[in-house]
C-alpha positions in Angstrom: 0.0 0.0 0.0 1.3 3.3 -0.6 1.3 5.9 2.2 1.7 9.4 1.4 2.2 11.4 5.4 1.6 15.1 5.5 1.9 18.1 8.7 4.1 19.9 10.7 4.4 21.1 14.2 2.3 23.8 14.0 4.6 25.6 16.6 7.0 25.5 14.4 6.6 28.3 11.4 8.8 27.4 8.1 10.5 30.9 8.8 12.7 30.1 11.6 15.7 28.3 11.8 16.0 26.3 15.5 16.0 23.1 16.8 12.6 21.6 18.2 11.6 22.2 21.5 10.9 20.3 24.6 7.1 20.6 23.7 7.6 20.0 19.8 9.8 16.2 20.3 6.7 14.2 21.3 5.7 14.7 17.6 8.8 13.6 16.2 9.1 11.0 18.4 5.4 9.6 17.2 6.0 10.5 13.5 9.1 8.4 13.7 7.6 5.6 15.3 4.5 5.9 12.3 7.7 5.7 9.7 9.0 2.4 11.3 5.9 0.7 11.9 5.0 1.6 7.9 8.7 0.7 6.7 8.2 -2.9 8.9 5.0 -3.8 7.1 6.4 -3.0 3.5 4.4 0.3 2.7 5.7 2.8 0.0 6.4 5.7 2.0 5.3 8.8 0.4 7.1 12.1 1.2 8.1 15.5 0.1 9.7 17.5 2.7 12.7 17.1 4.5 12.4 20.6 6.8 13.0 19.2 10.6 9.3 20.6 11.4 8.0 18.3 9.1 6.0 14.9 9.7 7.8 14.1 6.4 11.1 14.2 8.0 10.6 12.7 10.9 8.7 9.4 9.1 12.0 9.2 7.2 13.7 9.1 9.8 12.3 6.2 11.5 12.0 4.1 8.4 15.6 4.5 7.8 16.0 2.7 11.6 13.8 0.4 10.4 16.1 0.0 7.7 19.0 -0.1 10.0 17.8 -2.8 12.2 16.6 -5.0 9.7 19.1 -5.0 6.9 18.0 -7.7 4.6 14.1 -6.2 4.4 14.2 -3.3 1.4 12.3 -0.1 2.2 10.6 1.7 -0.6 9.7 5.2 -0.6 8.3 7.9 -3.5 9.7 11.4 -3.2 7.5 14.3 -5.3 10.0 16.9 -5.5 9.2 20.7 -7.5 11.0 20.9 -11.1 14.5 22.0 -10.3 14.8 21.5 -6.3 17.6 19.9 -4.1 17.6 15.6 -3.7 16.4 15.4 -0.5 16.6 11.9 2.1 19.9 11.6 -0.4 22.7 9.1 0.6 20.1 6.5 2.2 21.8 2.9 3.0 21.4 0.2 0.1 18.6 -0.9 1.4 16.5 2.3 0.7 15.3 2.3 -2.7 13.9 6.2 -3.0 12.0 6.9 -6.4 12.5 10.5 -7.4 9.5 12.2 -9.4 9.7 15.7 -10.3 6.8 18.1 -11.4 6.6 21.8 -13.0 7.7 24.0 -10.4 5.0 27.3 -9.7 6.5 28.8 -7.4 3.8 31.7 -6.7 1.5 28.5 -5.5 1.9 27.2 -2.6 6.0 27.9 -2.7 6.0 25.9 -6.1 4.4 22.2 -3.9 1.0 22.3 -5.1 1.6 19.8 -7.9 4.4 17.7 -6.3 1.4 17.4 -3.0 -1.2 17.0 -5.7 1.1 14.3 -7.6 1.6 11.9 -4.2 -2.0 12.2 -3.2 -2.6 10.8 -7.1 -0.1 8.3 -6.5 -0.8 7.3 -3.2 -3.5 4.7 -1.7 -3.8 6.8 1.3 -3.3 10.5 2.9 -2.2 10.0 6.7 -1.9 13.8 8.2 -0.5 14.6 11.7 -0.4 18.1 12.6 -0.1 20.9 10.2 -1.6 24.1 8.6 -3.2 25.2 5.0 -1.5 22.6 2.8 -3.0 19.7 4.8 -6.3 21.1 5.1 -6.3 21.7 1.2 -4.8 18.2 0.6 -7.4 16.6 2.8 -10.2 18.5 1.1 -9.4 17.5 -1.7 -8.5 14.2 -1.0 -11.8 13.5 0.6 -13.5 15.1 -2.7 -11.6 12.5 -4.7 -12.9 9.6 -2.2 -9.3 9.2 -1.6 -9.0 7.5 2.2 -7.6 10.3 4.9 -6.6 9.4 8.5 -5.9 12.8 10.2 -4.2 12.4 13.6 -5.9 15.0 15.8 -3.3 14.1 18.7 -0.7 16.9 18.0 -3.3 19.8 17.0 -2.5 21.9 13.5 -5.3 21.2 11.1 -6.0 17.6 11.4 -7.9 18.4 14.2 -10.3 19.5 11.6 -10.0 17.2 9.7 -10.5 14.8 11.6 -13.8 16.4 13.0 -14.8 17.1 9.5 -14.0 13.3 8.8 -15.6 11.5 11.7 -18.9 10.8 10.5 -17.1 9.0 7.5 -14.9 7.4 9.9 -17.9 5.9 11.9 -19.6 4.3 8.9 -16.0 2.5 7.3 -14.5 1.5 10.4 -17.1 0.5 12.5 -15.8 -2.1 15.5 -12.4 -0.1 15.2 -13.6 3.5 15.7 -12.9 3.6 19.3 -9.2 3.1 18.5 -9.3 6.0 16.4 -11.1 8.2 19.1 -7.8 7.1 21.3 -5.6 9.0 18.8 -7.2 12.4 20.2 -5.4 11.5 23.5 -2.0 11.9 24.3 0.0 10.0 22.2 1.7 6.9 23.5 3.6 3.4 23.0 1.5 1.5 20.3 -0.2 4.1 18.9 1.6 3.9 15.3 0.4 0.3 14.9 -3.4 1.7 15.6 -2.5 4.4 13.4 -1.1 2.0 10.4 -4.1 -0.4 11.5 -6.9 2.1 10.7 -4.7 3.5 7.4 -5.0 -0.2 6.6 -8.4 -0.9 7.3 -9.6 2.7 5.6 -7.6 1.3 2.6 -9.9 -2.0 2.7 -11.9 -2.5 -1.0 -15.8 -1.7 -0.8 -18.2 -3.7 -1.9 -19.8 -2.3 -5.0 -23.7 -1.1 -4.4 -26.1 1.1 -6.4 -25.8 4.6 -5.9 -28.2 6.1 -3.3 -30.4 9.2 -4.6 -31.6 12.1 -3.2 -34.1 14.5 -4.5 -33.3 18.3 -3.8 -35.9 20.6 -2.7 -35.0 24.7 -3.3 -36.7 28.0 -4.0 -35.5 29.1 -7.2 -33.6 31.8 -5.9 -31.2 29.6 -4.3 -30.4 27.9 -7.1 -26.5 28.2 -6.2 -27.0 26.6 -2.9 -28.5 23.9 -4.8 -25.9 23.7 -7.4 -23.0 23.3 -4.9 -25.3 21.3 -2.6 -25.0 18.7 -6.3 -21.9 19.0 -6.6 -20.5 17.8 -3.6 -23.0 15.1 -3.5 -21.5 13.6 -7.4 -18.1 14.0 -6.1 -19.4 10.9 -4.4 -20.9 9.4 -7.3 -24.5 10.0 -5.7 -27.8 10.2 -8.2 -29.6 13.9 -7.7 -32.8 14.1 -9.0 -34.1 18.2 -8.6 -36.7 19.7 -10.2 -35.4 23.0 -12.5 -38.4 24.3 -13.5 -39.0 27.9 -12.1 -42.4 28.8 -12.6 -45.8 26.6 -11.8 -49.0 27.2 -12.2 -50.6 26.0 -9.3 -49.2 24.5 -6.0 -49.7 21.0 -6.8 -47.4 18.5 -7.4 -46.8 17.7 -10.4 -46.8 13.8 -11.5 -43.1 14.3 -12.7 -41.8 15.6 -9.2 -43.4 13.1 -7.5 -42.2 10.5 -8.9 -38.5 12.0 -8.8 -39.1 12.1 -5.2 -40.9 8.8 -5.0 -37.9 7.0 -6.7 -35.0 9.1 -4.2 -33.3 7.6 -1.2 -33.4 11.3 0.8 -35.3 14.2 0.4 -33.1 17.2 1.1 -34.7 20.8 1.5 -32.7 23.8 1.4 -35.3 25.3 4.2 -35.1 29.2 5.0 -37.5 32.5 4.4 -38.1 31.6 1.4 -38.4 28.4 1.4 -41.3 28.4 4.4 -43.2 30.9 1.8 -43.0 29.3 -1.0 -45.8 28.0 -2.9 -44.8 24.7 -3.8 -41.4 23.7 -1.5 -43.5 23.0 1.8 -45.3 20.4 -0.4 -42.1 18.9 -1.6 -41.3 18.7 1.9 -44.8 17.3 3.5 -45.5 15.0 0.3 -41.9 13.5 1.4 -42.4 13.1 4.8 -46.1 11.7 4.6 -44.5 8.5 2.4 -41.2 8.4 4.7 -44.2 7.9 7.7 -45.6 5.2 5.6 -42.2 3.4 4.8 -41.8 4.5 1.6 -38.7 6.5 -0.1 -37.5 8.7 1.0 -36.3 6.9 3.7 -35.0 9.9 4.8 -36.0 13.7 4.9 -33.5 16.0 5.9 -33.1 20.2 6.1 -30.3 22.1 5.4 -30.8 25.3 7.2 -29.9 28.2 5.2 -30.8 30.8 7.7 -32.3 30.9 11.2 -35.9 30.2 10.6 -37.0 27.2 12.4 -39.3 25.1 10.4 -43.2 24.5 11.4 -43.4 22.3 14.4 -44.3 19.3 12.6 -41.0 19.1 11.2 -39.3 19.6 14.3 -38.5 15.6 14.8 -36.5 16.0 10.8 -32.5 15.8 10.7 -31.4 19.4 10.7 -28.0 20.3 9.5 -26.3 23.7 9.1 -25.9 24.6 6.2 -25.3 28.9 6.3 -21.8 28.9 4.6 -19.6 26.4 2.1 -18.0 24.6 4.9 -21.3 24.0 6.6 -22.7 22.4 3.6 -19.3 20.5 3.2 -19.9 18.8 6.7 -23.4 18.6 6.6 -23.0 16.6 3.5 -20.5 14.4 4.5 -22.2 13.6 7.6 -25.5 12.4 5.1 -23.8 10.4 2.7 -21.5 8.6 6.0 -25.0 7.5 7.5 -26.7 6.7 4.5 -28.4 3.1 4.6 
């Protein structure tokens, strides 16, 4: 399996030049002991930083002990480098086969690693994060909108806390029996945490049986139409079916036949509920029509707002899922959190 590790000690800005603190060794102390446990159990070790604040130093580091203590085992790992730049983890015993790949160098994005971090995430079979800042955000983003497997380690702060919290919905429908060893990792770190680590990076990495798609039908006012469109988006970057009706004018406040049976034949009825919404002509239908057949057993098995604004819906939709959704990261979570506990 190839592993590609990302972060930093967020303590530690790339500006200065000093050794790591008291405070700052416990993370490269665990992100050594991630790099031996991944070196023992034949990973490809994906990296592209050598600065001493970085995971991917550290990782390095304790693969090469790996290396040293077990001479006759070979240790592979990929380095993305930009177009141009230093060999880095250079001179590494015999038994350290280190692929080099090289990318266009950009420097005005992202100091020139956007494509080298974009590159190993490609390549890799998994993104394991530890700490850092912006980059691993980004990289985990995107990562999870590629349905490419993320463990963030919340243990040492940066932005994998964030991840992780963004994550752990996701992380409660694949790993099931082994989540509580994952909620350990938000503890302080300790002996035998990289094998849990590696063990959930493995199991996260475990092939999915194939099933049909589940659907949802989207509910909107016109004038939302863009909360609509990114709420679609996000739900085919998961290969989902959306079934949404565009028209903008009706003449009555009906149904018609061809909305119902879009919602008849959706898995989850999701309404984009604010002002607008409650005084629309034809959206509280949607939502009551939807929640009459879920009461009957029917799809949609599930009905679920995504609050827009602060207006709280009538009180006979109080018992519905309710999920903010004010601002893009809102809907990002909310999102995730619907397709994790789909059924």
């Amino acid at each position: 399996m190839k592993i590609l590790f990302m972060g930093s000690v967020p303590t530690f800005p790339r500006t200065e030049e000093r050794e790591l603190s008291d405070q700052e060794k416990p993370f490269a102390q665990a992100c050594q002991e991630i790099g031996y446990v991944a070196a023992s159990r034949r990973h490809t070790i994906l990296l592209s930083d050598d600065h001493p604040a970085s995971a991917d130093y550290h990782v390095f580091h304790g693969a090469l002990r790996y290396a040293g203590e077990a001479q006759e085992k070979s240790v592979q790992i990929e380095v993305n480098r930009p177009e141009g730049s230093r060999l880095i983890f250079d001179g590494s015993p015999g038994n350290v086969r280190i692929d080099y790949r090289f990318h266009p160098d950009y420097e005005h994005v992202m100091h020139g690693t956007l494509l080298p971090c974009l590159a190993a995430l490609e390549s890799s079979d998994v993104l394991v994060t530890v700490g850092g800042g912006l980059t691993v955000k980004l990289m985990g983003q995107i990562a999870a909108d590629r349905e490419k497997p993320v463990l963030a380690i919340p243990s040492f702060g940066g932005t994998s806390v964030q991840l992780y919290e963004n994550f752990r919905y996701y992380y409660k429908n694949i790993l099931k029996d082994k989540i509580n060893v994952l909620a350990l990792l938000k503890s302080t770190w300790r002996q035998g945490c990289a094998e849990k680590a590696l063990d959930l990076a493995e199991a996260l990495k475990q092939p999915r049986s194939v099933e049909t798609p589940h659907s949802y039908f989207l509910s909107y006012v016109w004038e939302d139409s863009e909360f609509a469109d990114h709420v679609e988006v996000l739900l085919h970057r998961s290969r989902r079916v959306i079934n949404r009706d565009e028209s903008i004018f009706r003449a009555g406040v009906d149904l018609s036949d061809v909305v119902k049976s879009f919602i008849n034949e959706s898995d989850t009825f999701i309404g984009l509920w604010n002002a607008r919404y409650q005084q629309s002509l034809w959206c509280p239908h949607e939502l009551a029509y939807s929640r009459n057949r879920q009461a009957q057993g029917l799809k949609p098995t599930r009905v679920v707002l995504l609050m827009l604004d602060e207006i709280e819906p009538p009180i006979q939709f109080f018992n519905l899922l309710r999920l903010n959704g004010k601002n893009r990261e809102q809907r990002e979570n909310s999102i995730r959190k619907v397709i994790a506990e789909e059924k």
